[in-house]
C-alpha positions in Angstrom: 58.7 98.4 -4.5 55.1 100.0 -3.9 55.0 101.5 -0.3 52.8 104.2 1.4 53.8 107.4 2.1 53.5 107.8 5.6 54.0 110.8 7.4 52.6 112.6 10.4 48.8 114.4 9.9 49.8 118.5 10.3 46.2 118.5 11.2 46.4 115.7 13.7 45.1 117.9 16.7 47.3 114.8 19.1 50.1 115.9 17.6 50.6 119.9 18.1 48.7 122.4 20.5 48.3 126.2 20.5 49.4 128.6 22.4 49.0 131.9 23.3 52.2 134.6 23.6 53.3 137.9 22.7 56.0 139.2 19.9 58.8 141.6 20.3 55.9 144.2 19.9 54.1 143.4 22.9 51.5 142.3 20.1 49.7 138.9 21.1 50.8 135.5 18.8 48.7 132.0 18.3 50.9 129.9 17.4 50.8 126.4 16.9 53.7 123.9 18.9 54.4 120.2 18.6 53.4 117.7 21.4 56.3 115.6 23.0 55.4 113.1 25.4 56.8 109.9 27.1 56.7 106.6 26.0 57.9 104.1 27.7 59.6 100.9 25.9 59.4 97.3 27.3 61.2 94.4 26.2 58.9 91.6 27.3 59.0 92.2 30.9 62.3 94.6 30.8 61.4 97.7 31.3 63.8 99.4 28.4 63.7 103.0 27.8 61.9 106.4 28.3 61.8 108.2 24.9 60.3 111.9 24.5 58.3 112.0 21.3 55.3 113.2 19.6 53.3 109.9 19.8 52.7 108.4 16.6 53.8 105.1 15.5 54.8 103.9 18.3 55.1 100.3 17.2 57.4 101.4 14.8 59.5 103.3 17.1 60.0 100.3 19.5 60.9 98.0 16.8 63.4 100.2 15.2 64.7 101.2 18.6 64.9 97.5 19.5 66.8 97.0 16.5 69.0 99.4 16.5 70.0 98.9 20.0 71.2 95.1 18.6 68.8 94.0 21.3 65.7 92.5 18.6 67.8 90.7 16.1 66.5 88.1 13.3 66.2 85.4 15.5 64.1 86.6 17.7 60.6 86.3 17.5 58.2 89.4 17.4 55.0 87.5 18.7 53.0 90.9 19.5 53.4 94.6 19.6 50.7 96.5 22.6 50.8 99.7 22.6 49.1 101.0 25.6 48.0 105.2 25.7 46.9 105.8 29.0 49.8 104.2 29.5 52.2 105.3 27.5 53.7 102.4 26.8 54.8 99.9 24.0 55.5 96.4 25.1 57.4 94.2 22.6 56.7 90.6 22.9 58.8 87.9 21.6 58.2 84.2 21.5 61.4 83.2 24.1 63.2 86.0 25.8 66.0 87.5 24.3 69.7 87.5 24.8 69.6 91.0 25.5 66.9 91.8 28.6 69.4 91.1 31.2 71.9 94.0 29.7 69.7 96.6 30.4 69.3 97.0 34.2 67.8 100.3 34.6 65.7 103.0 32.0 67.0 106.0 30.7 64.2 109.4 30.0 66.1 111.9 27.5 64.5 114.6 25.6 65.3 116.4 22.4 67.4 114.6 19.9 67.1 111.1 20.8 66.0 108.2 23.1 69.0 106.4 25.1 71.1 104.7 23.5 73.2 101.2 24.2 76.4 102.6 22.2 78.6 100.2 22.6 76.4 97.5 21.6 75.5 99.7 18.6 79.4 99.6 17.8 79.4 96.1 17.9 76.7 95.9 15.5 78.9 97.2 13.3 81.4 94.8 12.5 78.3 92.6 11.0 77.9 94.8 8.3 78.5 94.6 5.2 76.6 97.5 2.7 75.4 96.7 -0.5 77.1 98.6 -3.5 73.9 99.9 -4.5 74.6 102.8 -7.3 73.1 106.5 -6.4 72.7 108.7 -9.4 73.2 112.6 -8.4 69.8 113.4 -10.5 68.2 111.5 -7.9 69.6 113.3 -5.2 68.2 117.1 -6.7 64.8 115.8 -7.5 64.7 113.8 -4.2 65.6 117.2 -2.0 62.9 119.6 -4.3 60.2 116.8 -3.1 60.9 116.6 0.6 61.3 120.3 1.0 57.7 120.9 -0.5 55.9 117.9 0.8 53.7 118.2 3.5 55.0 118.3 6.9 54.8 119.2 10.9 57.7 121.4 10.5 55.7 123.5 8.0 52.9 123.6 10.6 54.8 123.9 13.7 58.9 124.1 13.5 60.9 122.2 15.8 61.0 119.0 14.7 62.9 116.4 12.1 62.3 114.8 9.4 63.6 111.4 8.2 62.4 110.4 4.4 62.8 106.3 3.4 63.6 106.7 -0.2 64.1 104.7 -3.4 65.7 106.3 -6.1 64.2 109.5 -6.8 60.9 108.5 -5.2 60.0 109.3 -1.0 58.4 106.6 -0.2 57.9 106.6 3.8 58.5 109.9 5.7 58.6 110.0 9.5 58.9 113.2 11.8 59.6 113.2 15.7 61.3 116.0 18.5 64.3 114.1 17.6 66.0 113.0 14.5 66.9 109.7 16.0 63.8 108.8 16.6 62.5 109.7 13.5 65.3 106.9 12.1 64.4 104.4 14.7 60.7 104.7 12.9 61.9 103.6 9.5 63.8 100.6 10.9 60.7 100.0 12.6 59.0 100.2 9.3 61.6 98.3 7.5 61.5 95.1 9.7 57.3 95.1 10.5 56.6 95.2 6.4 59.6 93.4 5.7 61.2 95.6 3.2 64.4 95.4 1.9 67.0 98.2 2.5 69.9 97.2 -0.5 68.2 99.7 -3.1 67.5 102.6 -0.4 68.2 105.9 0.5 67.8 107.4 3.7 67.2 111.3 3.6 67.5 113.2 7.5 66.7 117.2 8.2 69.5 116.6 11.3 72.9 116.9 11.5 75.4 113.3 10.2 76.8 112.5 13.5 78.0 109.1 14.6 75.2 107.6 16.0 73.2 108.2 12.8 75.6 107.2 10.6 75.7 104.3 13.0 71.8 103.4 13.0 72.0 103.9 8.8 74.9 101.4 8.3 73.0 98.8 10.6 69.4 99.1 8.9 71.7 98.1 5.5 70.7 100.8 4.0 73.9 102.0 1.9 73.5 106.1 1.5 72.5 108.3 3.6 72.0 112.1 2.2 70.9 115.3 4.8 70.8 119.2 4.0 72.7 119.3 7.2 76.5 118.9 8.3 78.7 116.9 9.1 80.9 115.8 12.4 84.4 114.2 12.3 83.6 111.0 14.2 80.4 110.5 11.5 82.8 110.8 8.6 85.6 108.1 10.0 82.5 105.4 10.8 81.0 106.1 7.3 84.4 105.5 5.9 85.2 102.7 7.9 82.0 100.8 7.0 81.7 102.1 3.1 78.4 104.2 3.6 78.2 106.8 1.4 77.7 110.1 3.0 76.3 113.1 1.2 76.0 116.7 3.3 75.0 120.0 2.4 72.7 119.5 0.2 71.3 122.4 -0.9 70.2 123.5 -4.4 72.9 123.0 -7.1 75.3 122.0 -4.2 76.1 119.0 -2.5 79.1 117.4 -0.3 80.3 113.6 -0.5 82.9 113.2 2.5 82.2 108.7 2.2 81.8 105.9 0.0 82.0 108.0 -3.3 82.4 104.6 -5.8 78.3 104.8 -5.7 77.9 108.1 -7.1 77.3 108.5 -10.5 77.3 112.1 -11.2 74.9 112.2 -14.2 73.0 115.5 -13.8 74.8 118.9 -14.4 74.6 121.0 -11.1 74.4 124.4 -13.4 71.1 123.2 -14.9 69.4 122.4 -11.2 67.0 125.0 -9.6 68.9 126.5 -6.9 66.9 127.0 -3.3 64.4 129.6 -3.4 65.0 133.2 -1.3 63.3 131.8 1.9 63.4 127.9 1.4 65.8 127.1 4.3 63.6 124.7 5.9 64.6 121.2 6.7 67.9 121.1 7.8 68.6 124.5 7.0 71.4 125.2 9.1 73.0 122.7 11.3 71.1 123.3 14.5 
């Protein structure tokens, strides 16, 4: 597969502003902050959810939301997707209406790490799934971190932000930032089902921490490994388990962690012969806030 590299402009003036402050000195600072703005998300005429965000791709972020959510499945439709910036909304149109409009009876605005989510219906989702046993080669893994920590990036412009990196073998292919790591996923299901891409042979790389709901959202894109610099949480690990998602935290350097779904790794690259991180490398992910 031959796909873009998409991934937010750090010069994108839409996307980050400055401001003016003072250090612990008293001296003045410039520095430069990310945007986060509302969008709102329709489902035809059902008025969805609220999600804070930085703004771009916001097609994407519906669809994946959508998906995600169990409320856009395969047999619905997608006739149109408007996107409206005065607005701020993104109204996705399908041919009939959908079995799932008349769930959701009223918004939800959140901020921070992620839009609202429908959990239960996520849960559902899961007994569908069934996860391709897709091998995942440990060489990959080191040369896939060294590129995403140097690639170009609104966290190296601006900080508080995640990162979430569509990848095939030891190649990024689509990278997606946003205020929240959850968004940043919904963005490359969004991506996934508008270029209809196939998820059996993919990796899914996050900056955030490998909670349940991301585990969750990895397991029902298909997409059967999912690999952060971050930790882990106890409720992540049992779904990963339970579904056969393999699950690979701390990854950092020479080291990594497999806590789920270790029959895909093939460990073919000798950890003492990797690079370890660099004094002053902890970027993405680098602690578990």
């Amino acid at each position: 597969m031959t796909a873009p590299r998409i991934l937010p402009d750090p010069s994108d003036p839409r996307l980050t502003r400055r401001v003016q402050g003072t250090d612990q000195a008293g001296q003045p600072v410039d520095l430069s902050v990310v945007e986060e703005r509302p969008l709102t998300i329709f489902l035809n005429r059902q008025e969805i959810v609220t999600a804070m965000t930085i703004g771009d791709y916001p097609d994407y972020l519906a669809l994946g939301f959508l998906r995600n959510q169990g409320m856009l499945r395969d047999n619905d439709q997608v006739t149109a997707v408007d996107y409206d910036d005065e607005l701020e909304t993104v109204v996705v149109r399908t041919a009939r209406e959908t079995s799932y409009e008349d769930k959701v009876q009223k918004k939800t605005r959140t901020s921070g790490c992620a839009v609202g989510t429908v959990f239960g219906d996520m849960m559902e989702g899961l007994e569908r799934v069934t996860l391709p046993d897709a091998p995942l080669r440990s060489s990959w893994l080191y040369a896939l971190a060294r590129q995403i920590n140097t690639m170009p990036s609104l966290y190296l412009e601006a900080g508080a932000i995640h990162g979430t990196v569509l990848c095939r073998e030891d190649k990024p292919l689509v990278y997606m930032e946003d205020v929240g790591r959850h968004n940043a996923v919904d963005k490359i299901a969004g991506y996934l089902y508008r270029h209809g891409v196939g998820p059996a042979d993919k990796i899914l790389y996050t900056t955030g921490r490998l909670t349940s709901e991301m585990v969750i959202k990895t397991a029902l894109m298909g997409i059967p490994a999912l690999a952060s610099r971050s930790g882990f949480t106890a409720w992540g690990v049992e779904i990963a388990r339970q579904v056969g998602l393999t699950l690979i935290g701390r990854m950092r350097g020479q080291r990594f962690v497999c806590l789920s779904g270790e029959h895909r790794l093939i460990r073919d690259a000798d950890p003492a012969d990797q690079p370890d991180d660099p004094r002053g490398a902890g970027r993405k992910g680098a602690t578990d806030d």
